[in-house]
Steps between C-alpha positions, in 0.01 A plus 500: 500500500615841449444885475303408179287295682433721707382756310255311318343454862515853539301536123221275612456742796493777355228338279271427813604805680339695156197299598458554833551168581756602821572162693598331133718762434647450875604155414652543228680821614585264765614233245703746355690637849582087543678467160717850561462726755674782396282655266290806683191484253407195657460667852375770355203352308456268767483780742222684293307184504515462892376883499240394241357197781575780755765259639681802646752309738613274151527818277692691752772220547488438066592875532750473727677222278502686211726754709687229580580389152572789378544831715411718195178381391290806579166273503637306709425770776197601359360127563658510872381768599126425373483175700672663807226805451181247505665340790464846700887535525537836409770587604698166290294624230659815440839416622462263152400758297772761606737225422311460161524907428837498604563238176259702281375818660261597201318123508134645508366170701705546785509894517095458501576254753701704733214728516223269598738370754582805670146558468410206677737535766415848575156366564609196674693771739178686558326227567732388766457830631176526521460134747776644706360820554179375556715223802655809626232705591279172633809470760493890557850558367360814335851650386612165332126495339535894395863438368409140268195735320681750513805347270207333302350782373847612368467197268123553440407829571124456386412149681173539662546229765853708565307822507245380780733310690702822536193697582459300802863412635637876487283632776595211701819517429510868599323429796754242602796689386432847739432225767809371453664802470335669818614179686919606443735674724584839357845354440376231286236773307855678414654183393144378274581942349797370366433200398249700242719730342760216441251329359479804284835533415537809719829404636626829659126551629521166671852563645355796678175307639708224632761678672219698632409155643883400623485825717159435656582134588705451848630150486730501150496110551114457462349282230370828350764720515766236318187475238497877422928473497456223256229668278741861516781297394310351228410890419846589464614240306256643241657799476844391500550658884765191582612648843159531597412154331848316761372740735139398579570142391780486815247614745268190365800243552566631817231302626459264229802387360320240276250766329564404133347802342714732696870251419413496148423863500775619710728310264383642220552831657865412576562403161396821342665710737768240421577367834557148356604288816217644670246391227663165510509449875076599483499294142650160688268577797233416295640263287564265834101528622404259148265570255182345700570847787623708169299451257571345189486853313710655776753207478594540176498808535750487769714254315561663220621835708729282615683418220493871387663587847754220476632639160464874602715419830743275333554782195569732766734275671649457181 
């Protein structure tokens, strides 16, 4: 048997695939992948027979396999990504496609595609939204209710079901926000002040608020205080204020030598204001409390200033 062979198989399936006669065509598609696999019109058609019988799981896999085969058959993606789309995996869906576009990025089937998909997953998101939302408010967590419509209605600004939801969470969440609010110390009210214009990108504005709060609070060691030092260092770091950055980020280690946020950021500080053993020393600090107390992200991050520092300290040395 040979290539030939196969082929013919492939003919006579085409011939009942023009009929609609799908599970004939299937075997002898099938037929056809058992003489020679390595032909990716054999997947394919079989593929768009399994989507004919609405097999999705079969048509996704035939998809898959014509990838497989042959990395640069555009269809190939197309096929995968309709079976994975039927199967409600959305997200696999269009992952296949952008691998398709990134082949052929004028292929009208998959740009159409891509649209209906991000379509469909902009709905599936609001739709998610909405059953959280609606969970939130049952168990009275009013901001995490007002927050989930909120962030819906920036992907579907006209919903109706987002519109009334929102009509009856943000008085509650109002309510329960200047309750909340009212229930602070005045220290903490300063704090919440300058948490908002960070928030806002008002750096310098936020500097001022907090160390409004560092003055009123007695006891420098106090979980709050070390917060505001840690959210003022964060502050300067933005706008490139290093001393203040090692500065406020000291007065955090003081009392917590293992705070991660303020090592990495002190170290960063260091290194701009190129104090390189210093950044190290902070850099190996948190390098030696492993990534599960880290952070993956901050890890990485840490291990790669590390590196830097070795070769900036041994240049220097040099």
């Amino acid at each position: 048997m040979s290539k030939q062979d196969a082929l013919a198989k492939k003919a006579e399936g085409n011939g009942f695939f023009k009929n609609k006669q799908y599970q004939q065509a299937i075997d002898k598609y099938s037929a056809a992948i058992s003489l020679y696999d390595q032909d990716v019109t054999f997947f394919s058609n079989r593929s768009a027979c399994y989507a004919a019988l609405e097999q999705w799981e079969q048509a996704a896999e035939d998809g898959r396999q014509c990838v497989v085969v042959d990395k640069k058959f555009v269809k190939g993606y197309f096929r995968y990504a309709l079976g994975l789309q039927n199967l409600n995996n959305l997200d696999g869906a269009l992952e296949a496609v952008k691998r398709g576009l990134g082949i052929d990025s004028t292929n009208a089937d998959l740009k159409k595609m891509s649209r209906e998909l991000d379509e469909m997953i902009r709905m599936k998101k609001v739709e998610s939204a909405i059953e959280a939302a609606e969970g939130h408010i049952k168990a009275g967590d009013y901001g995490k209710g007002y927050t989930t419509v909120d962030n819906a209605l920036r992907l579907d600004p006209n919903n109706k079901s987002l519109a009334k939801l929102m009509e009856k969470v943000k008085p509650m969440h109002e309510r329960a926000e200047k309750q909340r609010v009212n229930s602070l110390d005045p220290n903490e009210r300063i704090k919440e002040e300058g948490d908002n214009k960070f928030k806002a990108a008002d750096f310098e504005g936020a500097i001022k608020v907090y160390t409004r709060c560092i003055d009123g609070i007695r006891d420098k060691s106090s979980e709050l205080c070390l917060k505001v030092f840690a959210n003022r260092a964060a502050c300067y770091k933005q706008l490139s204020n290093f001393d203040g950055t090692i500065g406020d980020c000291t007065a955090v280690l003081e009392y917590q030598p293992e705070n991660v946020k303020a090592l990495i950021r002190r170290a960063q500080a260091y290194e701009a204001c190129e104090r390189y053993k210093s950044s190290l020393q902070d850099v190996r600090a948190v390098l030696a409390l492993g990534v599960e107390n880290a952070g993956k992200q901050t890890y990485d991050l840490a291990n790669g200033m590390q590196h830097r520092l070795n070769r900036v300290i041994a240049q220097l040395r040099g």
